[in-house]
VOSELO-90505 format. One record per atom (N, C-alpha, C, O, CB): residue in one letter; x, y negated, z. Coordinates in steps of 0.05 Angstrom, whole numbers, plus 5000, padded with zeros to 4 digits. Atoms other than C-alpha are relative to their C-alpha. Glycine has a CB too. Layout:
<rs>
AXYZ...
</rs>
This chain:
<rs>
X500950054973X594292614634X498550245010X496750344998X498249745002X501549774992X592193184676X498749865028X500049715043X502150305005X500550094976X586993054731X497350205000X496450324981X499849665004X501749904996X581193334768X497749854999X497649615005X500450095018X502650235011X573693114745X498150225023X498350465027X498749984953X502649944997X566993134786X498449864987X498849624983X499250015022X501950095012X560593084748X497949935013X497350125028X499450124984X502350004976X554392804789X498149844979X499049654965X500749815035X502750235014X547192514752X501149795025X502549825045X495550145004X500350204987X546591884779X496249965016X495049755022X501149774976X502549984994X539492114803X499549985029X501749985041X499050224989X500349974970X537192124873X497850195005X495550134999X499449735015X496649984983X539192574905X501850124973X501150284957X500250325034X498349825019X545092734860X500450284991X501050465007X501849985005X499549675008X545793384823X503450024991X504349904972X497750104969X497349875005X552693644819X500250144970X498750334965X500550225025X500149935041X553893814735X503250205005X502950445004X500749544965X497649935007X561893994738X501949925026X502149705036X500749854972X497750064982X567394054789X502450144995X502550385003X499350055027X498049955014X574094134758X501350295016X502150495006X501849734998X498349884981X576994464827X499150265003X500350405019X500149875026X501049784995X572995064821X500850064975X500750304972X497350035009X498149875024X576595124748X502650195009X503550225032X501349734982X498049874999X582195554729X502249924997X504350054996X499950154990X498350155003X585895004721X499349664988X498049644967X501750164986X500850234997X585494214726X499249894959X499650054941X502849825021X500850095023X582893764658X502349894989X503849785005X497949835002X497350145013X588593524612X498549854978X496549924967X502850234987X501050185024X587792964560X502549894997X504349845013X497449785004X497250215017X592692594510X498449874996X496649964982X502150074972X500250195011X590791964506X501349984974X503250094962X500649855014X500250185029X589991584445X499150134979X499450044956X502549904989X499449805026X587992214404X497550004997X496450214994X501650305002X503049885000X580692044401X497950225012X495950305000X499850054980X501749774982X577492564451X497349904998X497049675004X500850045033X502349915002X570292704439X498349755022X496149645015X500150335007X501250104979X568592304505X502649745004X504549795020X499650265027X498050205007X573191634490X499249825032X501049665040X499349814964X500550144976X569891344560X502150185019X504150075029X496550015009X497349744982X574591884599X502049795006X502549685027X501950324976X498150125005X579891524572X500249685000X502249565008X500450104980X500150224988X577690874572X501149985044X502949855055X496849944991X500250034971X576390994654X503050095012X503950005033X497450195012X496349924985X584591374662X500649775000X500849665022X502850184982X498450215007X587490764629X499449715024X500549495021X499249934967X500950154984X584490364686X501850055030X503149885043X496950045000X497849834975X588290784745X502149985002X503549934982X500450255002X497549854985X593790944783X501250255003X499750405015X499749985019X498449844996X598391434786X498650175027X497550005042X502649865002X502849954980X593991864840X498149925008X497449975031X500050035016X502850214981X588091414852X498350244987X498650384968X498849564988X502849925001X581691704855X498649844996X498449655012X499050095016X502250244997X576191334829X497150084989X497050264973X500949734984X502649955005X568991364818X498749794971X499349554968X498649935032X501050165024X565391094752X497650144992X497350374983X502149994975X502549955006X558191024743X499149964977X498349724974X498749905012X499350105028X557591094664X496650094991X495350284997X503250194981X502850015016X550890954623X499950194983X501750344974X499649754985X500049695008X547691464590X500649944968X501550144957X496650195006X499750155028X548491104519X503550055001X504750014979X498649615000X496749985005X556191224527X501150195000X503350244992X501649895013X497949715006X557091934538X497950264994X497550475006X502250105035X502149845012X551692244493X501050264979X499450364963X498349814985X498849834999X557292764477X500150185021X499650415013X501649924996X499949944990X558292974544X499550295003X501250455009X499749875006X500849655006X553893684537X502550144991X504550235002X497550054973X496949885019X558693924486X502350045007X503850245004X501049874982X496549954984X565093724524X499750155027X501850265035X501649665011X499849894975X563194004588X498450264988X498150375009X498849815027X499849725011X560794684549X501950124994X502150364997X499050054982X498149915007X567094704521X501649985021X503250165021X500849924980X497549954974X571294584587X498850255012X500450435016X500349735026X500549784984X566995084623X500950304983X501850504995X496749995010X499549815005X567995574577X502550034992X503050264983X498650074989X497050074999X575195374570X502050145032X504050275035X499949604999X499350064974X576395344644X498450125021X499550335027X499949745004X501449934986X571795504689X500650345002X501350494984X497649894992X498949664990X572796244736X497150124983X497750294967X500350095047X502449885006X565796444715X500050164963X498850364955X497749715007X500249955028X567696434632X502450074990X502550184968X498949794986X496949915011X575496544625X499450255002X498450395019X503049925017X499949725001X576397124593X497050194998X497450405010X501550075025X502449965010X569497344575X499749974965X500949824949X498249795016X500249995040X567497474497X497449915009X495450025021X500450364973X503150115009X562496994486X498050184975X499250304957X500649674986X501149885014X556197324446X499749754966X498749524965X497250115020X500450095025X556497114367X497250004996X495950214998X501450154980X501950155027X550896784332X500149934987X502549924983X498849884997X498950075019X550696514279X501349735006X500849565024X498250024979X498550364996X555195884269X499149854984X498149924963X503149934996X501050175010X553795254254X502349805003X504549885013X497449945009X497550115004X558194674244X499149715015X500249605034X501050004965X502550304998X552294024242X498250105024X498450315036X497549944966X501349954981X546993934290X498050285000X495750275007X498749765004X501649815014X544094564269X501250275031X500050455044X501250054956X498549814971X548894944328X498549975025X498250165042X503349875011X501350084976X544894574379X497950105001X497050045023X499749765005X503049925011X537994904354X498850265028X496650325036X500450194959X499449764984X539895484406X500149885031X499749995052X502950154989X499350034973X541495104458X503249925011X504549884991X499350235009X496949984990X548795014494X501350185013X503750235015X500649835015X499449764985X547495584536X500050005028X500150195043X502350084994X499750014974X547395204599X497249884997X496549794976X502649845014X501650115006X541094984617X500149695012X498749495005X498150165006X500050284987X543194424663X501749774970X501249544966X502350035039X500750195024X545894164596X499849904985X500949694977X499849924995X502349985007X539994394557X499549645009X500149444995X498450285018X501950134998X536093914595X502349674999X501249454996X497950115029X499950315001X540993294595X500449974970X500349734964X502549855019X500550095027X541293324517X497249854984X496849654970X500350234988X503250154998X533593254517X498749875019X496349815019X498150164997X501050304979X533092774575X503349885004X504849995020X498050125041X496950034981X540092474587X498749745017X496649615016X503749914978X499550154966X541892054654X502549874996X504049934978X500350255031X498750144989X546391584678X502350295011X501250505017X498249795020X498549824982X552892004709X501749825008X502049595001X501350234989X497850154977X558191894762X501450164992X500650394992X499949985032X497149865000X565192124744X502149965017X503649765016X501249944978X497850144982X569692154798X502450184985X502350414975X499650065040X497049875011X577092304773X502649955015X504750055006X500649904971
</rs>
């Protein structure tokens, strides 16, 4: 399934986290293959064939999210394609996270997370 994702806290006023359309190219997922963020996929399997829809998801359900949206941005996103990320050391366990993600916006939702809105 390929589609476009916005990320929004569910805070007031909303903060804008991720907007696919400013990628280098839209989000793709194979169902059924266990992706990191299994709510994604829960929320496709709910859709239509072009629908757009909005889903206000608890913060207890996508306490991955950091991680996946570090790795799309630096996947995707115009700002990081093609860029040599700087080596540190690697880590495998939570021991990677010690540093940070690199983003701070989210830095701070690992050590506070929120409620988000996924529109897709």
């Amino acid at each position: 399934v390929t589609f476009h994702l916005r990320t929004e806290t569910c805070n007031e006023p909303p903060k804008l986290l991720d907007d696919s359309k400013t990628w280098t190219k839209p989000v793709e997922l194979l169902l059924g293959k266990k992706f990191k963020l299994e709510v994604w996929e829960a929320c496709l399997r709910t859709m239509a064939l072009g629908e757009i829809s909005s889903f206000k998801i608890d913060k207890s359900l996508i306490s991955t999210y950091p991680v996946v949206a570090k790795t799309l941005r630096e996947a995707f996103h115009k700002d990081f394609v093609g860029k040599k990320k700087e080596e540190k050391g690697s880590h495998c366990c939570g021991m990677g996270l010690k540093d940070g993600l690199g983003h701070k916006d989210l830095d701070s939702l690992v050590a506070k997370p929120v409620d988000l809105k996924f529109t897709i």
